[in-house]
N, C-alpha and C positions, 0 to 999 in steps of 0.2 A: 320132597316138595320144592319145588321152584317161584321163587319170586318170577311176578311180571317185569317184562323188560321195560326200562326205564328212559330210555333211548327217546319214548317222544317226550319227554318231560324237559329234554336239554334245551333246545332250542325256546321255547316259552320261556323258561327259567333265567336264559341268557339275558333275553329283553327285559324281564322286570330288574336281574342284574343292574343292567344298562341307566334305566331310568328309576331304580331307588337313589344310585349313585348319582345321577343326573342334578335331581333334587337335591341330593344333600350339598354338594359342590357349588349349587344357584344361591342355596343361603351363605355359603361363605364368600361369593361374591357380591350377592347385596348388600350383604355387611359391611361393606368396605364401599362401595359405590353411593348407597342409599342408606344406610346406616338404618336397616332393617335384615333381620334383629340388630338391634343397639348392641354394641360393642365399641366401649369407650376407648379402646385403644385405636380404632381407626377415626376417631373426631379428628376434624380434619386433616384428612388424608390428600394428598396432593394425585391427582389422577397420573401424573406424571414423573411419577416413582415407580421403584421394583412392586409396592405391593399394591398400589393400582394398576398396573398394569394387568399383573395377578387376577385380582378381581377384575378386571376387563374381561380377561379371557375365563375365568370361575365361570361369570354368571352368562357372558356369549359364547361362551364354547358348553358350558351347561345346558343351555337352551338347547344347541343343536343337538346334544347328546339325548335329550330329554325327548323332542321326537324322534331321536334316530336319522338325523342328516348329515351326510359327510361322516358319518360314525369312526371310520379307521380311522384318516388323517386327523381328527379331531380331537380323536382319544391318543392319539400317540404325542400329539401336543401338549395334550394335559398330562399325559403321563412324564413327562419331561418336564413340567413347572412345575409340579409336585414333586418331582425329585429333586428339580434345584432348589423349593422351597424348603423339603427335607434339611440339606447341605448348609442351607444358605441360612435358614433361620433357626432350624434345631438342633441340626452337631455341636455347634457350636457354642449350647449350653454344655457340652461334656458329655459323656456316655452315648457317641455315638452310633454305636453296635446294640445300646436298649434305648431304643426308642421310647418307651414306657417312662421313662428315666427325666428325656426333653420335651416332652409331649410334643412328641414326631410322631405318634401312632396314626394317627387319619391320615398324613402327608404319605407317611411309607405306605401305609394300606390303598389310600386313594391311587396313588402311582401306579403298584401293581396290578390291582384293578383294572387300572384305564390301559395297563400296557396288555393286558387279556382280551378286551374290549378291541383295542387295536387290532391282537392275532384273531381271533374268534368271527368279528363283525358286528352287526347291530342285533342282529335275531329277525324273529318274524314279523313283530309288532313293530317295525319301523317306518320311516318312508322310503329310506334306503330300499327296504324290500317290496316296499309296494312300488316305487321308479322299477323297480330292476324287474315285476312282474308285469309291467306297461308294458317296456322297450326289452320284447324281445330280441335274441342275438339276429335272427333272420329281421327284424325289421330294420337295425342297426346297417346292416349289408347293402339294404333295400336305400336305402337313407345315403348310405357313402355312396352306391353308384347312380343315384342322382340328385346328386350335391353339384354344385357350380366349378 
């Protein structure tokens, strides 16, 4: 007996990837922006530091992720603040190789995540894919040769 092929289940699967991780990364930027959820450690946070910055991009690069806009470069963004975030704020409680250890778990997780998200794309459920099913490559063509 043969299992069914699983093959159409990737792509769906990707997209909700996409946007569970979307959401979870939006609260850790509001947290720091809008101090929702409350988390006493970012009271007054200076938007103009490393970790508002951070939350800048958490909860506006979240966003885009969350419908699937700009998915690559967006996620490759984030997958680079959550790795410096890793470096930056939890190696250096020690045990840099267990992450379990600094609670660097979500930053390392989140990172590779976002850097899969980068390789892979948005999925089906994006706008990314619904732009890219508008603008076909022939009307793309149609478009540059009669541009100005």
């Amino acid at each position: 007996m043969t299992l069914p092929s699983t093959d159409r289940l990737v792509p769906p699967a990707l997209s909700v990837l996409r946007v569970v991780s979307a959401y979870l990364l939006i609260q850790h930027g509001s947290a720091k922006l809008f101090g929702v959820p409350h988390v006493a450690f970012f009271d007054n946070l200076q938007l103009f530091s490393l970790v508002g910055i951070a939350g800048v991009l958490e909860f506006f690069g979240g966003l885009l992720l969350l419908v699937g806009l700009f998915t690559r470069p967006v996620a490759f963004v984030l997958s680079g603040l959550l790795a410096f975030a890793y470096f930056l704020g939890h190696a250096p409680k020690g045990n840099v190789l267990v992450p379990f250890l600094n609670q660097g778990e979500a930053a390392a997780l989140f990172s590779f995540v976002f850097l899969f998200i980068a390789a892979a794309g948005a999925g089906p459920w994006s706008v990314d894919a619904w732009l890219r099913g508008r603008v076909k490559p022939e009307g793309l063509k149609a478009r540059a040769a009669t541009a100005p």
